[in-house]
N, C-alpha and C positions, 0 to 999 in steps of 0.2 A: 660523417653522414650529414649531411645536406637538411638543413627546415625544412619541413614538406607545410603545407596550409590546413588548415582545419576540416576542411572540408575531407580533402586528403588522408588526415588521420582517420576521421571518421569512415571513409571507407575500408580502409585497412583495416580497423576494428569490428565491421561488420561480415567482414573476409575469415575472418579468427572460426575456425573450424570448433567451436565451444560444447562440449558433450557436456548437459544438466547430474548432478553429482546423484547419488542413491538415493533410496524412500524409505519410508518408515511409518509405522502406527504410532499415533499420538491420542492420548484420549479426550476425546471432545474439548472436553471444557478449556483443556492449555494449544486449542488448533489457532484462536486468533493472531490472525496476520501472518498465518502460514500459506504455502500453495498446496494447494491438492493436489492429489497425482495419479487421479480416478474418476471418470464419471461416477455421480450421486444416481442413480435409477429408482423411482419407484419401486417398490416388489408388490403392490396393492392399491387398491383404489382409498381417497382419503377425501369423504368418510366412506366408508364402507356401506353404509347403510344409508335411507333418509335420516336425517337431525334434528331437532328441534336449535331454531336459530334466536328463542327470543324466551321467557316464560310465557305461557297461555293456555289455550285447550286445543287438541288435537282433536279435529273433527271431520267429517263430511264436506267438503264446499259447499256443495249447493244446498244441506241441510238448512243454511242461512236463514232458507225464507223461511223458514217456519218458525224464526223467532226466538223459541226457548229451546234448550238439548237439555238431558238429563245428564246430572255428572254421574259416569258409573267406575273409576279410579282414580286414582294417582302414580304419577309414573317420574321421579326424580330420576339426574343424570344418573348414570353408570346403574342402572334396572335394566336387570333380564325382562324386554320385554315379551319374551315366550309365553303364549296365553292372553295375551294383552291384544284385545281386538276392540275397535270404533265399527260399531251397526250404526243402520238410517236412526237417528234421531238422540243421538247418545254422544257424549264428549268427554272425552279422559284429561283430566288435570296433566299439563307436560312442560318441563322443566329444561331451560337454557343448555344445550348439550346433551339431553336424552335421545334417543332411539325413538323415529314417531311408531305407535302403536301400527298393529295391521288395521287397515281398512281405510286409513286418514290420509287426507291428501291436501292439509290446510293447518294451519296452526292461527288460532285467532288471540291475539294480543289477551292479556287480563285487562288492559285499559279500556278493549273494545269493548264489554260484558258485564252486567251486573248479577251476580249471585244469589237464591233465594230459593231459598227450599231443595236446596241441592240439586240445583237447576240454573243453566246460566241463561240470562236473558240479554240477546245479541244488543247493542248500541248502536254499532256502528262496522258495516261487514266489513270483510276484507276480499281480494281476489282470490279464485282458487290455485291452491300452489303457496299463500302466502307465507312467508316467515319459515320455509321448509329448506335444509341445505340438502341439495340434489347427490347422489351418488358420485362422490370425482371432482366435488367441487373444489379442493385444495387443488389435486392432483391424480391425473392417472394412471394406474398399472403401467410400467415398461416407459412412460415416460422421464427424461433425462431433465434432470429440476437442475441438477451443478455439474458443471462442466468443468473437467479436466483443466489444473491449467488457471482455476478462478484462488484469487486471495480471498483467504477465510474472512469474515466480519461477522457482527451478531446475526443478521439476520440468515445467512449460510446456516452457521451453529446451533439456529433456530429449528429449522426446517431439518438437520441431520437427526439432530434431538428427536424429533415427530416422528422421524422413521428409522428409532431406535439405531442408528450407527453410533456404538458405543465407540471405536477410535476407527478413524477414518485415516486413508494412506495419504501423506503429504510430503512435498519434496525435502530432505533433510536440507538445515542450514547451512550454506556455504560458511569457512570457514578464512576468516579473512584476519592476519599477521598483520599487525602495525609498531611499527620502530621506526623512531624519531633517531634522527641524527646532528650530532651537532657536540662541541666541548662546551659551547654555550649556554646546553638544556637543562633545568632543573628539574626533578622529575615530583609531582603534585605533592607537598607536605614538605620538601626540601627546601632546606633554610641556607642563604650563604651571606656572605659582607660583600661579597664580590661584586659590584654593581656591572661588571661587562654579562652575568647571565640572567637568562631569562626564563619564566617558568613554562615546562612545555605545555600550552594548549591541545596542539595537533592531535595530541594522541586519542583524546577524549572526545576533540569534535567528531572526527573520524570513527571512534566507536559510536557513538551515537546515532552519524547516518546510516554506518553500516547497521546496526540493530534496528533503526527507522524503516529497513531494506529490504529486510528478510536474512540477515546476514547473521554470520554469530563472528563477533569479533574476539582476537587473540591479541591480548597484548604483550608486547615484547619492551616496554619498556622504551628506555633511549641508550645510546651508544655514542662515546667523543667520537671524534673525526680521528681514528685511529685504523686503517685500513684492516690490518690484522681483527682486529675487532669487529669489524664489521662485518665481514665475512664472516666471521663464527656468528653470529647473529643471524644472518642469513642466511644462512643453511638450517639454521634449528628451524629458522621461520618456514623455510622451502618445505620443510618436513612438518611441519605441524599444520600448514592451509592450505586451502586451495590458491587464494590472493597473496599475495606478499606487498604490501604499499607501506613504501619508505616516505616518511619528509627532510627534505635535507640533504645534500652534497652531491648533487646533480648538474652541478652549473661549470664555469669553469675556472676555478677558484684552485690555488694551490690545494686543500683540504680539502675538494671534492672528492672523496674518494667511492661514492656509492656506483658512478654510472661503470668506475673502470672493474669492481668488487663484479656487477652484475655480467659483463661482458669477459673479465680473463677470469673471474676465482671458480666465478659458478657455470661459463660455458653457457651462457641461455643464448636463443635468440632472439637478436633485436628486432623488434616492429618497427618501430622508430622512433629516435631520439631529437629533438627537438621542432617544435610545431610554431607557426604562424598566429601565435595568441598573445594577447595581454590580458591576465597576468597567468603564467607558466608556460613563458615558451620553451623551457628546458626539461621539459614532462618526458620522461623515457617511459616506454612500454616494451616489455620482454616476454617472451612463454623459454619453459623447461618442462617439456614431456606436458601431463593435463597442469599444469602450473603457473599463475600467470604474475607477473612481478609489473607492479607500476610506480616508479619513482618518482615523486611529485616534491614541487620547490621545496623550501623549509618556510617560509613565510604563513602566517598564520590564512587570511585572504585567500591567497593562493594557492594551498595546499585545497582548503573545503571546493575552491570554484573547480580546480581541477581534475576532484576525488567524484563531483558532480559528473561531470564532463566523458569521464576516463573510466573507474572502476563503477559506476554503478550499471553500465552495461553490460562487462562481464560479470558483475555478480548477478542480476538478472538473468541472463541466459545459462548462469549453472543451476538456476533455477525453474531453467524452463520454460519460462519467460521474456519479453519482451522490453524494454524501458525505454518512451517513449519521450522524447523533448517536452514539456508543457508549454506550447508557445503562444503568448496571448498577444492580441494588439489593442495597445492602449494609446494614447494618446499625451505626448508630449507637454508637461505643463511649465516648464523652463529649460532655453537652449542646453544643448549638450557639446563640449568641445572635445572630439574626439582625441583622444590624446595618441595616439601611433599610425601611421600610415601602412596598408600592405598588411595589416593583422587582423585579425578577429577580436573582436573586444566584446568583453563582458565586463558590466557595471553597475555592483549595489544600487539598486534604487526602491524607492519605494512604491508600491503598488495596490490601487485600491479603485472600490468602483464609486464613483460619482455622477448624480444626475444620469444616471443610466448608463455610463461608460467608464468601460477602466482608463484609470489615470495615472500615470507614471512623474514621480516627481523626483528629487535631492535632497530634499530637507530634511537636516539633520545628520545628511552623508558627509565623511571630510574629503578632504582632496590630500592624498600622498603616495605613501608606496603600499606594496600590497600584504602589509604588515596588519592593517586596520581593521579587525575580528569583528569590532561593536559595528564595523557597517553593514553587517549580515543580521543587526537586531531590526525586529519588527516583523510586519509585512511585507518584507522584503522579494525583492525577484531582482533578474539580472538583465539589465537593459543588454540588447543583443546585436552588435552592427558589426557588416562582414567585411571581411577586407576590402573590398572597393567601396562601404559608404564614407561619406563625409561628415563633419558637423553637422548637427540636427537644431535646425529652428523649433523655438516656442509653439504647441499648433502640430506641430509635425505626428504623425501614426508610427510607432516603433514596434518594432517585435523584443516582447520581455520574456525571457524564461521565469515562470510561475516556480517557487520554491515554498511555498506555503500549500 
């Protein structure tokens, strides 16, 4: 199967016929940074009633002119004001969050007023209408406050709260299989003398975005370069997620055995096996029935820049969802020497706003293979040039993919 370019891939993967997995109730408080799977509707107006928006006296407007009103209550938040009426010349004590009394169509500050004899004597008026929260003022009846389809945050969980939806329906977590591959991988807390291994990273970056995602990740641990092995790994995975993303034995390497596991043991189909990028150009993508397997390098770099690239768009669309490039243009603050012709390149860089513009710089990045995990610390984003650009001068406008 032939490189196809990235561009290429990408539309192949926006081709992927992707149905959003089931719903579920969750209760409010554990919904952050879920997706909803319902319009939010009013069922009532909020407030219900006129409000008192400040402490002061609930009064007549135009009584103003005359100066002094007689206080003939008091009326704190959450009082039944049934019974509770403001006549010409009279003003009820009214409390931040109360119900205004009947008759009143003003609230005047207690700073405006001076008290005395159980009578307030005005200071300083106000307009009629003041300090009054109108019927609807949050929201109204049969209107649609959250839309179907929105990631929860406080201020969603806010407003659900207000209108008592104690668990709200939101799209269950994809369920995303990660197995590392390699005889090389240590797995975290694993001790050897052997200096030819290494401890596996992948697994953990990879849970990480996947939970950053909306995803729930599964891990499967690592597996030697053992065919037999691997395959029984992948079928447990195939059965237990929606995703399956391997790191490792992809390429073409005696021990590669993941791309040939994925194509004779498990029978999936191929999307396409190898793409026009630096770094993972030997990225396979497969589906089996609603199942989707994405094989990415073993390199630490490369697997994350990939996993970006590759699985966070289907995990998004079993979500319901859409995942969107973050593409900024910054400005160039030291040459770039593109290091591959004919490929799509992505490269660690640092990203930040300066003098009123984003700036894209290297400092601090190393130069090597795409092994290098510490150049994805920081502020990081990923300079972004398509196969036909060139080396970039100093000065120069680039498109950065935003990863912070």
């Amino acid at each position: 199967m032939a490189f196809i370019s990235f561009k290429e891939s990408m539309k192949k993967l926006d081709n992927l016929i992707i149905e959003a997995v089931g719903v579920e109730k969750v209760y409010l408080p554990d919904t952050l940074g879920r997706v909803l799977a319902e319009d939010i509707i009013a069922k009532e107006n909020s407030p219900l009633y006129p409000t008192a928006a400040m402490d002061g006296y609930a009064i007549i407007g135009k009584d103003q002119e005359l100066g002094e009103l007689e206080i003939i209550e008091v009326n704190p938040a959450g009082n039944d004001t049934e019974g509770l009426c403001v006549v010409p010349r009279t003003a009820i004590k009214t409390f931040t969050g109360a119900l205004m009394p009947k008759g009143a169509d003003t609230l005047i500050p207690i700073e405006n007023v001076d008290v005395s004899d159980g009578k307030i004597i005005i200071k300083e008026p106000v307009a009629t209408g003041f300090s009054v929260r109108p019927v609807g003022e949050n929201f109204k009846e049969g209107e649609v406050l959250i839309k179907k389809g929105t990631t929860l945050s406080f201020a969603e969980i806010g407003v659900m709260a207000s209108l008592n939806v104690v668990a709200p329906l939101v799209v269950q977590k994809p369920k995303v299989a990660i197995l590392a591959t390699g005889s090389e991988v240590l797995e975290l807390g694993e001790c050897s003398n052997n200096p030819a291994q290494i401890r596996s990273s992948n697994n953990y970056t990879l849970e990480a975005l996947t939970k950053q995602h909306g995803g729930e990740p599964v891990q499967m641990g690592s597996v030697t370069d053992d065919r037999a092995a691997i395959t029984t790994a992948m079928k447990d995975a195939l059965r237990s997620a929606n995703i399956v993303v391997t790191t490792g034995g992809v390429s073409v390497g005696d021990y590669d055995f993941v791309k040939d596991v994925i194509r004779d043991e498990l029978g999936c189909d191929v999307i396409f096996k190898g793409v026009l990028i630096k770094p993972g150009q030997h990225i396979m993508v497969a589906q089996k029935g609603n199942r989707y397997i994405v094989a990415l390098p073993g390199f630490a770099y490369s697997s994350t820049v990939t996993f970006i690239l590759y699985v966070l768009p289907i995990l998004y669309r079993l979500q319901g969802r859409e995942f969107k490039f973050e593409t900024i243009s910054a400005r160039l603050l030291d040459g770039y020497k593109k290091r591959t012709k004919n490929k799509t390149e992505f490269a660690a860089c640092n990203l930040y706003i300066k003098d009123g513009e984003y700036i894209c710089d290297f400092e601090g990045k190393r130069d090597g293979s795409s092994a290098i995990m510490t150049n994805m610390l920081g502020n990081v984003g990923l300079l972004w040039l398509e196969a036909d650009e060139n080396n970039k001068e100093a000065g120069e406008r680039v498109q950065v993919l935003a990863l912070r």
